[in-house]
N, C-alpha and C positions, 0 to 999 in steps of 0.2 A: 629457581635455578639461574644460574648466567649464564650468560653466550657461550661460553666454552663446555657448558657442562650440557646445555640443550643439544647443543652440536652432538659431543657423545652420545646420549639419547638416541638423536635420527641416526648416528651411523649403526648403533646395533640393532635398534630397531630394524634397518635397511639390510643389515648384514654387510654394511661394508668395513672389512677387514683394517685394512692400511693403504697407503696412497699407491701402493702397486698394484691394490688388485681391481679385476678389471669388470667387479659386481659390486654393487646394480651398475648397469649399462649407464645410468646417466648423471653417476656421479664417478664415472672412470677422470681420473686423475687428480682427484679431491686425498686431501685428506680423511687420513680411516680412524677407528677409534682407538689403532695404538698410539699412531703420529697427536690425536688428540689430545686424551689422557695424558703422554707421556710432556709436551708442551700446556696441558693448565697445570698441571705439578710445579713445575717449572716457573708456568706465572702465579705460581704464589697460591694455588685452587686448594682445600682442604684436599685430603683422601677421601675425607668419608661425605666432600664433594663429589669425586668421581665415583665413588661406588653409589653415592644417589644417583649421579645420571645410568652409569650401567645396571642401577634396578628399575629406574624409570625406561630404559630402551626395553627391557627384559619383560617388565610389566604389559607394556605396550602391544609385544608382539604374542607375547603370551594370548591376552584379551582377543588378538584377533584370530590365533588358532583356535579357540574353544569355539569362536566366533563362525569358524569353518571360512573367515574372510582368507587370509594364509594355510600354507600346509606344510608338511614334514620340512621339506625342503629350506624354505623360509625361515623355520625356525631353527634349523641347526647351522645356517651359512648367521645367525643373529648371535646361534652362541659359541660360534668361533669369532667374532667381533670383543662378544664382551669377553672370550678368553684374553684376545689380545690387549685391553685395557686392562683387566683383572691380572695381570700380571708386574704391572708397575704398580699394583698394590700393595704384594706379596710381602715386601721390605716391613711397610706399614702395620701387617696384620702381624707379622710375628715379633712385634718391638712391642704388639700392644696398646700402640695409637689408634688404631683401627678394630674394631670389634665385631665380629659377626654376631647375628642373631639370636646363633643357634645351633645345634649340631643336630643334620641330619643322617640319618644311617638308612638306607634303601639299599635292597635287594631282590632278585625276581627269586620266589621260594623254590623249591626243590623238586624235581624233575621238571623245570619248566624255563626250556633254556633261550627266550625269548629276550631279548634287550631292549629293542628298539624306543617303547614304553617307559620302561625305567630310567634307561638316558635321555628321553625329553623330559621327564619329570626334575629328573639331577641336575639340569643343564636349565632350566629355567628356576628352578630353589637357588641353585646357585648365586644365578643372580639378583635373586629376592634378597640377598646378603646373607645366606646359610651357609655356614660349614656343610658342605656334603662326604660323606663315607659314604663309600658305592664298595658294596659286600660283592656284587655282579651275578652272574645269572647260577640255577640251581643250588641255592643257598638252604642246608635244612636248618634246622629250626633252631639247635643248639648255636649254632654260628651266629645267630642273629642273638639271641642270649647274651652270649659271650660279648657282642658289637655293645650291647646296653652295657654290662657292666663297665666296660671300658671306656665308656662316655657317657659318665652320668647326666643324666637331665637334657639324654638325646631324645628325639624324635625317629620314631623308628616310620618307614614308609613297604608295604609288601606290595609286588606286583606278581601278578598273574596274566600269562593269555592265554591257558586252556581249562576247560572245565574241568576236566581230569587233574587237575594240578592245583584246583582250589582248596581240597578236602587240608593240603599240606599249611595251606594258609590259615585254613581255622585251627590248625596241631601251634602253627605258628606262634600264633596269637593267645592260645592258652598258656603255652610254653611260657612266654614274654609277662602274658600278666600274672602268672603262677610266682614267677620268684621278683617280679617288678611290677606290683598293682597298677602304680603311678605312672607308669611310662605309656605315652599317647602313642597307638597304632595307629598308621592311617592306610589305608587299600584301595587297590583301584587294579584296571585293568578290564580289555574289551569282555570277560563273562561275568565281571563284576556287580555289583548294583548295590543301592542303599540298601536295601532290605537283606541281602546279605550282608555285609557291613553289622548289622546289629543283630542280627543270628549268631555270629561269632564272635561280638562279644569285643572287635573293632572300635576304636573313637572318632572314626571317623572316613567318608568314604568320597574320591572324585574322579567325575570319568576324563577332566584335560589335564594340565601341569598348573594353570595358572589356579584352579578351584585347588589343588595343592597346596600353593602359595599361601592364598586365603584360608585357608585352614591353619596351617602353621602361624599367619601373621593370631589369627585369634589365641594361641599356644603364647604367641612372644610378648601380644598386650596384657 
């Protein structure tokens, strides 16, 4: 990568926004990764230069929350940074110059109106360079159906955080591969586990955002 796009990297890694804001403490009045992004554009940086660096900051902080090194906190002021750079993308992505990965579609399944989970997962595929569709929370099973059809050759992801609310995820997942054999589940969520994962019949299961990532990347190779 080059100086400008490393830079990017540490500001989302860091979470630092744009040169106004006033986190992390000790890069208060730096440049952030919009003022970034929006000046290596500028000097001439590919797109799909910056979106390596905002996959590489996303990468980053990712590893260190499964890590248990970072927490919630950390990782959402990271992906409000790469919102802010991923925004001088948006031009690029819809001309076609720029190509996401992959489309993913996430949902927390049906009676189970937990978010929290599902948006670190969204928000760090994000910026692994996925299209995300976020269906949002209490999603039954037809909905997500309906999500496949409509984007074929998506990656569908189900979250869960009650145990009462997983029975919905394996209705899910039958649902999904009943009329879309081919199409890759992935699940997770805190009463989650592998061994559920392949009782229902799942392709695949992770208990952070980043083992997400790396699931989907195996999906994109």
């Amino acid at each position: 990568m080059s100086e400008l796009t490393e830079n990017l990297a540490v500001c989302i890694e860091r979470g630092k926004i744009n040169q106004a804001a006033s986190y992390p403490p000790d890069l208060r009045g730096k440049e952030g990764a919009d003022e970034i992004a929006r000046n290596a554009l500028a000097a001439g940086e590919t797109a799909d230069a910056i979106l390596e660096g905002c996959m590489t900051g996303m990468s980053r902080i990712g590893e260190k929350f499964g890590q248990n090194k970072v927490f919630v906190p950390d990782l959402l002021m990271a992906a409000k940074a790469m919102n802010a750079a991923m925004a001088h993308l948006k031009p690029y992505f819809k001309s076609g110059a720029v190509k996401h990965k992959g489309r993913f579609v996430v949902g927390t399944v049906a009676g189970d109106l937990h978010d929290i989970g599902k948006n670190l997962v969204a928000m760090v595929v994000e910026g692994g360079g996925w299209e995300v569709v976020d269906l949002g929370v209490d999603v039954p099973p037809e909905k997500f159906v309906d999500a496949v059809k409509a984007n074929p050759g998506c990656v569908v992801g189900l979250s869960a955080l009650l145990t009462t609310t997983m029975v919905n995820m394996e209705k899910t997942v039958q649902l999904i591969k009943a009329g879309h054999p081919d199409a890759m589940v992935l699940v997770g969520g805190a009463p989650v586990t592998a061994a559920f994962a392949d009782q229902i019949g799942a392709d695949g299961y992770s208990s952070d955002p980043q083992g997400a990532v790396k699931l989907l990347e195996s999906k994109a190779a």
